[in-house]
BAMARVO-16416 format. One record per atom (N, C-alpha, C, O): residue in three letters; x, y, z. Coordinates in steps of 0.1 Angstrom, whole numbers, plus 5000, padded with zeros to 4 digits. Atoms other than C-alpha are relative to their C-alpha. Last residue first. Layout:
AlaXYZ...
***
This chain:
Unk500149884986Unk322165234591Unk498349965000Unk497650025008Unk500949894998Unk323264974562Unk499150085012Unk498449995018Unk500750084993Unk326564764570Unk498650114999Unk498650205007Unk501149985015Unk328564944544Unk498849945006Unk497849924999Unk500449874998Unk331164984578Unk499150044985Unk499250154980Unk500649944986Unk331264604579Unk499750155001Unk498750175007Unk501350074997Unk331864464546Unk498950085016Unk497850105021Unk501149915008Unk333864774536Unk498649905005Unk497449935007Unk500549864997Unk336264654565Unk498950024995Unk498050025002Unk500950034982Unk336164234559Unk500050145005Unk499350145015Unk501250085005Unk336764324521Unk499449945008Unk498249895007Unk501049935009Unk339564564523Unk498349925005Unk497449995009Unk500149814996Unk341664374545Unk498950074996Unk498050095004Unk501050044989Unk341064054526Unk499750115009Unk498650165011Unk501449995004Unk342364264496Unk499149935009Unk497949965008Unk500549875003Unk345464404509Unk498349984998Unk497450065002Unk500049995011Unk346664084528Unk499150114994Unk498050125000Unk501650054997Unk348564104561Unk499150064984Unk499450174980Unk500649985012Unk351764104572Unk498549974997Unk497749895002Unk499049965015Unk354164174597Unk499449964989Unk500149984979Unk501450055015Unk351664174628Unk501450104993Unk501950214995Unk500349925008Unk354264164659Unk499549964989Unk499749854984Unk500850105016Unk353263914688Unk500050144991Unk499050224992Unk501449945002Unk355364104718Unk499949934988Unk500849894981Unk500550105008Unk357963934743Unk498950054995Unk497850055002Unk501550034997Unk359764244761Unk499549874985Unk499949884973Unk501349975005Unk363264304756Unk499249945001Unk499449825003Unk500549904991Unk366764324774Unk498549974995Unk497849965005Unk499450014985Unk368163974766Unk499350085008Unk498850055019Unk500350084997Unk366763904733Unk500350015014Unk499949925021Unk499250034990Unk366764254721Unk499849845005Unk498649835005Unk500050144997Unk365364334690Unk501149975006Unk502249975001Unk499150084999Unk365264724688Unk499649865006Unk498949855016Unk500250114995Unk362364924681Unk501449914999Unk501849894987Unk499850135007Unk363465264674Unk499649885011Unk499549895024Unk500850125006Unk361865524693Unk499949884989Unk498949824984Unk500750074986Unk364765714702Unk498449994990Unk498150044979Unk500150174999Unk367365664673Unk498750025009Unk498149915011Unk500650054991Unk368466014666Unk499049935001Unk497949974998Unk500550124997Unk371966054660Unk498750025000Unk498750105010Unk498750045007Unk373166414659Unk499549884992Unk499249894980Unk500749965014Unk370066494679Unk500949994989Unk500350024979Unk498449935008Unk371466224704Unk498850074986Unk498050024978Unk500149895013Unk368066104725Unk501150075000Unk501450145010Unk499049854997Unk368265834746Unk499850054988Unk499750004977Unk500449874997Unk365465574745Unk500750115003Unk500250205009Unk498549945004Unk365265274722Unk499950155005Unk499450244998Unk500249845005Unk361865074729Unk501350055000Unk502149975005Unk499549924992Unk363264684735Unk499250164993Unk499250184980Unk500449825004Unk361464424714Unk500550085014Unk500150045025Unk498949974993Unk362364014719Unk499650134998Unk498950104987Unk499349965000Unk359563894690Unk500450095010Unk499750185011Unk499949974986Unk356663674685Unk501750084997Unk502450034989Unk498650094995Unk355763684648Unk500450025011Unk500650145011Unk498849924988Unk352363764637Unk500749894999Unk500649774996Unk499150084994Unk350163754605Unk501350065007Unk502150155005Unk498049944999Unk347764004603Unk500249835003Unk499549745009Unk499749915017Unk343663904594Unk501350024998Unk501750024987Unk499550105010Unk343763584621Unk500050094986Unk500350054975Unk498650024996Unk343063844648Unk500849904990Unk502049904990Unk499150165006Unk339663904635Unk501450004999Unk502050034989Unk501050065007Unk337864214650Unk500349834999Unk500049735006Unk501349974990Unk340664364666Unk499049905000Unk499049805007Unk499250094993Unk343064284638Unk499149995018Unk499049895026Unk500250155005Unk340564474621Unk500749915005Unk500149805003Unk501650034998Unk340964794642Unk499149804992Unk498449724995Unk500050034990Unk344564734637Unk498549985002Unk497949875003Unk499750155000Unk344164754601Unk500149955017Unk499949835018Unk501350125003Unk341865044608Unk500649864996Unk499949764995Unk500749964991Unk344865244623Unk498849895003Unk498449825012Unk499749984991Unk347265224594Unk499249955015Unk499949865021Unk501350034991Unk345665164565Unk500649935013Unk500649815016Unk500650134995Unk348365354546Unk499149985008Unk498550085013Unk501050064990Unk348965664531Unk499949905002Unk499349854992Unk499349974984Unk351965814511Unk499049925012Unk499549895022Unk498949955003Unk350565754471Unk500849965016Unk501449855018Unk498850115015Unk347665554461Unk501250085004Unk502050054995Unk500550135003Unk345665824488Unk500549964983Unk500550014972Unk499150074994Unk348166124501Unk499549814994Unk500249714994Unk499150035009Unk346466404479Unk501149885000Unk501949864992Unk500150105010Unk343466294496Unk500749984986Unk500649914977Unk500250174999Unk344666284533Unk499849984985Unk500449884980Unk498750054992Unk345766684528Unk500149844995Unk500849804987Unk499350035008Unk342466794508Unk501549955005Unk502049914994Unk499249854995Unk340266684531Unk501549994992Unk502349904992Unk500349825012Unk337966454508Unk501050055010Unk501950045002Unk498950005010Unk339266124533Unk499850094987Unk500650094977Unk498549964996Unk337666284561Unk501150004988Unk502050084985Unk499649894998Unk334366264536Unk501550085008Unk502150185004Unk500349975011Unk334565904530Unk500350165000Unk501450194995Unk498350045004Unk335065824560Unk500550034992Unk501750044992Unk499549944997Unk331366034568Unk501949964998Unk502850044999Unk499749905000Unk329965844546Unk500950145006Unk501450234999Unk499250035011Unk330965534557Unk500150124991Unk501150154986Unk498550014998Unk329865564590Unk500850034991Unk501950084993Unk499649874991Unk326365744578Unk501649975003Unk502450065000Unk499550014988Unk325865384558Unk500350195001Unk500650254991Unk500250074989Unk323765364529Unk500250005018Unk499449995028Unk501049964999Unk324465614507Unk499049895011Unk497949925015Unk500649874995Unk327765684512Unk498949995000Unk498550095006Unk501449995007Unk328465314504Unk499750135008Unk499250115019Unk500949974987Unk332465314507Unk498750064995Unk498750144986Unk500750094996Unk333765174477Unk499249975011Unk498549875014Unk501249975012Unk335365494455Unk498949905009Unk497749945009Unk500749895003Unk337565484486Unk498750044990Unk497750124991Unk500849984982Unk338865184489Unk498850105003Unk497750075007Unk500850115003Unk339565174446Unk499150005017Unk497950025018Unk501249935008Unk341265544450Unk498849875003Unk497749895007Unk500149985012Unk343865324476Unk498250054994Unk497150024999Unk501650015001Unk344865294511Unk499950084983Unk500650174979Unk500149845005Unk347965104507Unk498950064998Unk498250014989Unk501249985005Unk347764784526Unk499950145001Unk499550225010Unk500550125006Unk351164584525Unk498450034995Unk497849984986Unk499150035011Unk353264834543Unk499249924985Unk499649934973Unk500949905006Unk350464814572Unk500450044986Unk499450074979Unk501750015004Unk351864484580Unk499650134992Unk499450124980Unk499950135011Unk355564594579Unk499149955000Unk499049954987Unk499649945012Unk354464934594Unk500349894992Unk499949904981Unk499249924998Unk353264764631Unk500450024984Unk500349914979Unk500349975011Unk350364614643Unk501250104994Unk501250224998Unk499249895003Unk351764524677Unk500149994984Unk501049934979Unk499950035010Unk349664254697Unk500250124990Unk499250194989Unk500149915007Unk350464284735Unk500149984983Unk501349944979Unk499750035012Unk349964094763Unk499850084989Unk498750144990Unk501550055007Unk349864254792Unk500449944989Unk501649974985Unk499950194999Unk353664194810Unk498749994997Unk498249885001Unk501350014985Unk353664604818Unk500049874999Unk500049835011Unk499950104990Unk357064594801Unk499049995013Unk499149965025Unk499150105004Unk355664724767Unk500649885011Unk500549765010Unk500850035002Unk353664994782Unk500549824994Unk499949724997Unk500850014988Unk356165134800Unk499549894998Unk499949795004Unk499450114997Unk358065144766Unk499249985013Unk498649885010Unk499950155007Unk355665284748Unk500549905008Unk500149785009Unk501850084995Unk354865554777Unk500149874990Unk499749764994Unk499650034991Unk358865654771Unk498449955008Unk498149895018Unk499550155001Unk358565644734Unk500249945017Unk500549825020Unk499350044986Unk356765944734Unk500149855003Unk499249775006Unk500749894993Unk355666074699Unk500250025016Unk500150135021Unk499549914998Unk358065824687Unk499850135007Unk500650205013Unk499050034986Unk356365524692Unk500750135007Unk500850165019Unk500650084985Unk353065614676Unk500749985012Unk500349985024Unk500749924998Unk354965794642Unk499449935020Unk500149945030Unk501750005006Unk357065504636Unk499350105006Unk499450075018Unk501150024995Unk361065524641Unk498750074993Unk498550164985Unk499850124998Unk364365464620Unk498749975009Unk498549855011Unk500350125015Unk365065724600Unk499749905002Unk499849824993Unk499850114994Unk365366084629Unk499249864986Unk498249874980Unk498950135010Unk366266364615Unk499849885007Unk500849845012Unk499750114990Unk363066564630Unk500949954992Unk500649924980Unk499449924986Unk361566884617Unk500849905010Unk501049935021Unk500450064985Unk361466734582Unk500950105011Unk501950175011Unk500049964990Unk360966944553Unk500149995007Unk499650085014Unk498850035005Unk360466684523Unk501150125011Unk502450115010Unk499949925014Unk356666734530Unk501650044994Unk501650134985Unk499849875001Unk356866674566Unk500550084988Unk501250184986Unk501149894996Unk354966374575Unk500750124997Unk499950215000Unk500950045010Unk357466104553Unk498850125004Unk498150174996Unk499549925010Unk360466204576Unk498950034990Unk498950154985Unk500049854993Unk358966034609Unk500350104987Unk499750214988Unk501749875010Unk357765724586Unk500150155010Unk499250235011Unk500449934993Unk360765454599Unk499250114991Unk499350144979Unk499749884994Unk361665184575Unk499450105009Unk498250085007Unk500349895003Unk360264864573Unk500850115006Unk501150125018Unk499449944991Unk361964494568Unk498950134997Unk498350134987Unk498949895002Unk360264244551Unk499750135009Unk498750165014Unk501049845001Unk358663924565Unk500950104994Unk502150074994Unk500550045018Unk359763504561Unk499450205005Unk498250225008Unk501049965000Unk362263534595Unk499450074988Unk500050174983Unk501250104994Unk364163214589Unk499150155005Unk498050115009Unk500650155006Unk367463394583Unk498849975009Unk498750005021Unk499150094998Unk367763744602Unk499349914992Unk498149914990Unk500250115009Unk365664074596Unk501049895000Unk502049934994Unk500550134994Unk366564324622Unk499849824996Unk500049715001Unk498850024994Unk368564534602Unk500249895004Unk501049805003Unk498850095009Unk365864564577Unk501349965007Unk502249915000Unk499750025009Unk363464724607Unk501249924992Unk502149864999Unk498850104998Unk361164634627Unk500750044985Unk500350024973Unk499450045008Unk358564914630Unk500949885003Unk501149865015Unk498550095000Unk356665074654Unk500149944986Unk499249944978Unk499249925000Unk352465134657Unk501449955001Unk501549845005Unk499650035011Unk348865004660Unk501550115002Unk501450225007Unk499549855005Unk348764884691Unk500449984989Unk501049884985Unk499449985008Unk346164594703Unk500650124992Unk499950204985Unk499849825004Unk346864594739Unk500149964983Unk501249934979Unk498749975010Unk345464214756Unk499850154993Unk498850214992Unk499350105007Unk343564064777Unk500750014990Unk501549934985Unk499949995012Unk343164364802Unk500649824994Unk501549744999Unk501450015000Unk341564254839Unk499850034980Unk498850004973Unk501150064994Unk344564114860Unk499050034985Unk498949934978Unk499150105005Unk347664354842Unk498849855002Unk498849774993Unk499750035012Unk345564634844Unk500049874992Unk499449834982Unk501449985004Unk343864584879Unk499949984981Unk499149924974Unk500650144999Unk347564514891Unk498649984997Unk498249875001Unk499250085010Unk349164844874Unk499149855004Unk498649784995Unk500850154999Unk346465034880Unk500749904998Unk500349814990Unk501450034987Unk348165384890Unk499649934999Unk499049935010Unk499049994983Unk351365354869Unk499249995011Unk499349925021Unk499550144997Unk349265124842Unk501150075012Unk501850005020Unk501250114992Unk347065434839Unk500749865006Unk500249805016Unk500149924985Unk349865674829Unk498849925009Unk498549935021Unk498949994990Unk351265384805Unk499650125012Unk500250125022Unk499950084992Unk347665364790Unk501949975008Unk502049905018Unk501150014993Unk347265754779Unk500049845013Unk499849855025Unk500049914988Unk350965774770Unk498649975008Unk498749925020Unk499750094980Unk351565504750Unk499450125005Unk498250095007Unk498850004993Unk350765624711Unk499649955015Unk498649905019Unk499649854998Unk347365714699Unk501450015003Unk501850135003Unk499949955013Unk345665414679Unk500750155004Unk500850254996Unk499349875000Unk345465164708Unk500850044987Unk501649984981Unk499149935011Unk343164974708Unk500450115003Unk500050225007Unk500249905001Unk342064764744Unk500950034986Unk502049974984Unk498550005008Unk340964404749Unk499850164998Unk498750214998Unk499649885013Unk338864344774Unk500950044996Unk502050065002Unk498649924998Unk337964014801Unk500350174982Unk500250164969Unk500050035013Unk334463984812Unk501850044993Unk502450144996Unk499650145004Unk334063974846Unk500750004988Unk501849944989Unk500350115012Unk333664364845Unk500549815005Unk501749795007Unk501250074997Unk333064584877Unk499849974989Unk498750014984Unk500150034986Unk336764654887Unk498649934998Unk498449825003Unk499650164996Unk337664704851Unk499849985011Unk500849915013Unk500750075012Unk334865004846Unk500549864996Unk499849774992Unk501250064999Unk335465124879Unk499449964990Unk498249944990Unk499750104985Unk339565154878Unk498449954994Unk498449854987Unk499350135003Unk338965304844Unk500349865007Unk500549745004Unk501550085013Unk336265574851Unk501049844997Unk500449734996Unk501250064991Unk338665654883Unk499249944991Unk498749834994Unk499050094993Unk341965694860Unk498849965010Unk499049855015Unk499850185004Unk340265854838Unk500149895004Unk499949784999Unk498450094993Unk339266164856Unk499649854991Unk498649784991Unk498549965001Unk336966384835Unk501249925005Unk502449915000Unk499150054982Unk334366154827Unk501250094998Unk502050084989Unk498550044999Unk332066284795Unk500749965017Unk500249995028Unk499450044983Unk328466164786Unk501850004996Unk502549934989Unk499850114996Unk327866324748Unk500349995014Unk500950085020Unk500850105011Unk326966554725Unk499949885009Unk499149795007Unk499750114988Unk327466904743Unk499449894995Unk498249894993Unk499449984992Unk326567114709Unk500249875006Unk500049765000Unk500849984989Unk324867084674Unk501149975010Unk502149925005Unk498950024994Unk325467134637Unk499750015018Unk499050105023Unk499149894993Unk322367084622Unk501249995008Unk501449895014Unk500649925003Unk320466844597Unk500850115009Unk501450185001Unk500849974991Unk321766544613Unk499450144996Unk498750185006Unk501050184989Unk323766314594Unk498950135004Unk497950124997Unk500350095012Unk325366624566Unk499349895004Unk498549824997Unk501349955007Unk325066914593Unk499749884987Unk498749894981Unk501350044998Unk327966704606Unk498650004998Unk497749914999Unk501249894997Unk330366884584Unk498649885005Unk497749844998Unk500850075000Unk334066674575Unk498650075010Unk498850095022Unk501349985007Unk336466934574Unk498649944999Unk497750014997Unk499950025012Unk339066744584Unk499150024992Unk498749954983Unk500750165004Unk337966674618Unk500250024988Unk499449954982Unk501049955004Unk338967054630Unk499449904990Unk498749944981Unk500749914991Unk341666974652Unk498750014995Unk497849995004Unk500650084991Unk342766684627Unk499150085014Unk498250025020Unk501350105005Unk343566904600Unk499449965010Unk498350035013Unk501349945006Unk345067134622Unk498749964991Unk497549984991Unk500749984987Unk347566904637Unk498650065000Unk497650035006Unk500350134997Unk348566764603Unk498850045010Unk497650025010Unk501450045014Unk349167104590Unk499249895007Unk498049915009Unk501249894997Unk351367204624Unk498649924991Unk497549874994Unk500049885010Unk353466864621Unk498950104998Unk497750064996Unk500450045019Unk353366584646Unk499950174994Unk499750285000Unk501449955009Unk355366664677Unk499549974986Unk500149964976Unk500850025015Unk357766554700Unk498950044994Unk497950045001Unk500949945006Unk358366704734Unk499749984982Unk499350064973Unk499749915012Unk360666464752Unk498850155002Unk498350205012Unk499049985004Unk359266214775Unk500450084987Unk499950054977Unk499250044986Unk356266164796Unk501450024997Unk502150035007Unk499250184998Unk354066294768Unk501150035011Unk501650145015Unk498650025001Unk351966584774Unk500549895000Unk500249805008Unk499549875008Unk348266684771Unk501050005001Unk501450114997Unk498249894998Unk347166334784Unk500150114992Unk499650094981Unk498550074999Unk343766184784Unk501150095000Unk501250215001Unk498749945002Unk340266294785Unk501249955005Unk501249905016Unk498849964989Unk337566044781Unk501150104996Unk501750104986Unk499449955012Unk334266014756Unk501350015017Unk501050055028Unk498849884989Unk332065804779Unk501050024985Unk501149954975Unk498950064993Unk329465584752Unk500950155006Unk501050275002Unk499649994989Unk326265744748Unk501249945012Unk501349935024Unk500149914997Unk325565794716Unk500449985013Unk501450065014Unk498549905006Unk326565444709Unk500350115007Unk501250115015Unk499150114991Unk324065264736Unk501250084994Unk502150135000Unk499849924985Unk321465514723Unk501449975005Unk502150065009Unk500350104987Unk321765354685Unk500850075015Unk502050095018Unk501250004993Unk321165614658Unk499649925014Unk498649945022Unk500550145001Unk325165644651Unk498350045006Unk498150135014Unk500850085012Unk326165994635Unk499049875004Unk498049854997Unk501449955005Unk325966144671Unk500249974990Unk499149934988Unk501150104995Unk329065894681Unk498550044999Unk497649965001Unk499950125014Unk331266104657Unk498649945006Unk497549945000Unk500649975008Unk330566444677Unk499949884991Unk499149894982Unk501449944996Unk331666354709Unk499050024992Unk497850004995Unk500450124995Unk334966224695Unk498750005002Unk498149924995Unk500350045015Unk334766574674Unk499949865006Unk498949815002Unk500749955009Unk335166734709Unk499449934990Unk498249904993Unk501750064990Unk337166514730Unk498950054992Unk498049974989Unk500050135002Unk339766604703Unk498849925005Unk498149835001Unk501250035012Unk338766964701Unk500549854997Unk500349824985Unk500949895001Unk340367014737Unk499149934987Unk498249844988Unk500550104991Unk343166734737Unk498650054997Unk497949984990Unk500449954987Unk344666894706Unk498949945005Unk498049894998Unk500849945001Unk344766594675Unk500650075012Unk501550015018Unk500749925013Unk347666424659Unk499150125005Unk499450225000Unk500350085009Unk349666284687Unk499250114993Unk499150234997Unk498450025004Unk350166384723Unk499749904988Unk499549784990Unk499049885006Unk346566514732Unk501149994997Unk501550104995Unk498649914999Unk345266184735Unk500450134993Unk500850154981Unk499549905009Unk341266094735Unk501650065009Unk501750125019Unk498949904991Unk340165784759Unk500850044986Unk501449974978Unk499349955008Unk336965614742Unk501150105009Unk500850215015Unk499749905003Unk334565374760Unk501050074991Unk501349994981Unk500349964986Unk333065064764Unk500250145002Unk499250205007Unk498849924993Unk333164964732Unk499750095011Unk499050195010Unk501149934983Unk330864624727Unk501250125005Unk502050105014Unk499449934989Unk331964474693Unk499550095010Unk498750185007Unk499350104995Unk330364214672Unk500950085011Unk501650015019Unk501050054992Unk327964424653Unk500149965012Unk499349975020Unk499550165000Unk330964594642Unk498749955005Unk498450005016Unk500950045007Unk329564994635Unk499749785002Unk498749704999Unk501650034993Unk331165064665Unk499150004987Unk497950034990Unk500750114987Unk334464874656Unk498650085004Unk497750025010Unk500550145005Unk334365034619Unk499949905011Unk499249795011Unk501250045009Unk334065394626Unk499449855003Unk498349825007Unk501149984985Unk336765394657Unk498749964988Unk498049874991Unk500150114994Unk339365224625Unk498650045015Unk498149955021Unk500150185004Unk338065464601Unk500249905007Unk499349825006Unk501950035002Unk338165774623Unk499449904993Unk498449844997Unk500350024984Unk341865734641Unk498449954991Unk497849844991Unk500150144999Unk342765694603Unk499449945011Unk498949835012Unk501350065011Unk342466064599Unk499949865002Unk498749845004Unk499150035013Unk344266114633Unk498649954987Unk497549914988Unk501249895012Unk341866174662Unk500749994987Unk499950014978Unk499349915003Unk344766054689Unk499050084987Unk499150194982Unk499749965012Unk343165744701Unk500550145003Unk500750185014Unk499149924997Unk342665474728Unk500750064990Unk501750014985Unk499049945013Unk339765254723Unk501150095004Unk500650155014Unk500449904999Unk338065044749Unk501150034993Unk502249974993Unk498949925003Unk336864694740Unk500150205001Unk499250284998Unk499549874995Unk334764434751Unk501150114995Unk502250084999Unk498649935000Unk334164174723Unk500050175010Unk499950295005Unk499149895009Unk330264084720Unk501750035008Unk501850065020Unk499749874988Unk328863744738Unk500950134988Unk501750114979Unk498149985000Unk327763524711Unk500250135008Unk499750255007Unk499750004988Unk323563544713Unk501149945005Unk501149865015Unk500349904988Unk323063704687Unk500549975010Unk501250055016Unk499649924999Unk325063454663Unk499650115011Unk500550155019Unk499050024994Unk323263154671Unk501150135003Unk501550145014Unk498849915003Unk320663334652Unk500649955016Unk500250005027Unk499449894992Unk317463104662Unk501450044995Unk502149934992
***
């Protein structure tokens, strides 16, 4: 008997933004044998519009043949962050509106409508999905705060009770931070690096995730879930490269095809060996197997006034006095990385 079957699967409900990377790491936990995702809550604050975000969500889970996929809840989430009005870059945004070209007619012979069970209210789908689990679930988060800090204002004790832990991919620690005795290196902030040497933002010191609205991060931060924070000094470490790519079995897997394809849009593939990281899906693997990142427990404050002069807000600051206790992943190895993904999303269909 396959001991294995009968290992309970890893609950988990995802929380994304549609980002190219969004689709590699959602790819590779429902392809996971080993993972049970309960649902999917799409942010409009972050890469994708809310609209054709739930959309193409809707549209991924028709590659998979298995019912149970096809029919996970697709949720709508926030169209505004709680603070500011940050934004990712028009280009970016349009890629991602429109899945990066990537043409369903390639799994299924036709391009096809309403794909999927959706819930409009979240905040009821969520109450009644941790209300009637034992089981405890871990949630990814690949979109920024907003979606679970507006849930943790209305659930906060159902939250804090029924989640085992937030893996977010997102933030930085940077070189400032770095003191004797901690063995990792420092990362700079990636808000400048989206805008083609044109930035709309002077800001040098925060991560795409935090920044977008730093005031759901931090919520999210002193909700007292535990929180494991995949964050640019890990991801730093695994550059997605031509080699990643040439190694996805298009002909095998539909997941891998189609990743394969996001990463053709010409945006992402002038960015691969050069600007890109495995962002998203290293979290998604940290998901998987928690022993792939190495973490360091760390004091973390979010950084929230905004001077455009200055501007600092969504720096991670190491506070020991004011800050939240979070396990940050500062590193993690390029080729085990590699080699526990391809194994899984080459998984033949």
């Amino acid at each position: 008997m396959d001991t294995n079957s009968l290992a309970k699967k890893l609950k988990v409900i995802i929380d994304t933004d549609m980002d190219f990377d969004d689709y590699l790491a959602i790819l590779f936990l429902l392809k996971n044998p080993n993972i049970d995702v309960l649902g999917v809550m799409v942010t409009g604050v972050g890469a994708v519009h809310l609209k054709p975000g739930v959309a193409n969500m809707k549209y991924v889970l028709k590659i998979f043949d298995d019912a149970s996929i096809r029919n996970i809840p697709v949720l709508k989430g926030a169209i505004a962050p709680l603070s500011y009005s940050n934004m990712f870059p028009y280009d970016i945004r349009l890629g991602a509106d429109k899945r990066y070209d990537a043409l369903f007619t390639n799994y299924l012979g036709e391009e096809f409508g309403k794909a999927t069970h959706e819930t409009e209210d979240v905040v009821d789908w969520f109450k009644q999905t941790l209300s009637e689990t034992d089981e405890p679930i871990t949630i990814l988060s690949i979109g920024g705060g907003t979606n679970l800090a507006t849930l943790y204002t209305h659930l906060p004790e159902l939250m804090t009770k029924k989640i085992e832990k937030i893996v977010m991919m997102g933030g930085n620690i940077l070189e400032k931070y770095i003191t004797d005795g901690m063995d990792f290196e420092g990362a700079a902030g990636n808000i400048k690096d989206a805008f083609d040497g044109k930035p709309m933002y002077d800001n040098d010191v925060a991560e795409w995730n935090i920044f977008i609205d730093p005031k759901g991060v931090d919520i999210v931060f002193k909700s007292q879930i535990p929180i494991v924070l995949v964050s640019l000094n890990a991801s730093q470490h695994v550059k997605l490269d031509q080699d990643f790519v040439n190694k996805l079995d298009t002909e095998k897997s539909r997941a891998a095809k189609f990743a394969y394809e996001v990463l053709e849009y010409p945006l992402n593939k002038a960015g691969i060996g050069k600007f890109l990281y495995f962002w998203d899906p290293l979290a998604a693997c940290a998901v998987a197997n928690p022993s792939i990142v190495k973490t360091v427990e760390l004091p973390l404050e979010v950084y929230l006034k905004l001077d455009e002069e200055n501007d600092r807000s969504g720096e991670l600051v190491v506070d020991s006095e004011l800050g939240s206790n979070i396990s940050v992943a500062v590193y993690a190895d390029k080729k085990e990385v590699y080699d526990f993904y391809l194994e899984t999303i080459n998984i033949p269909d």
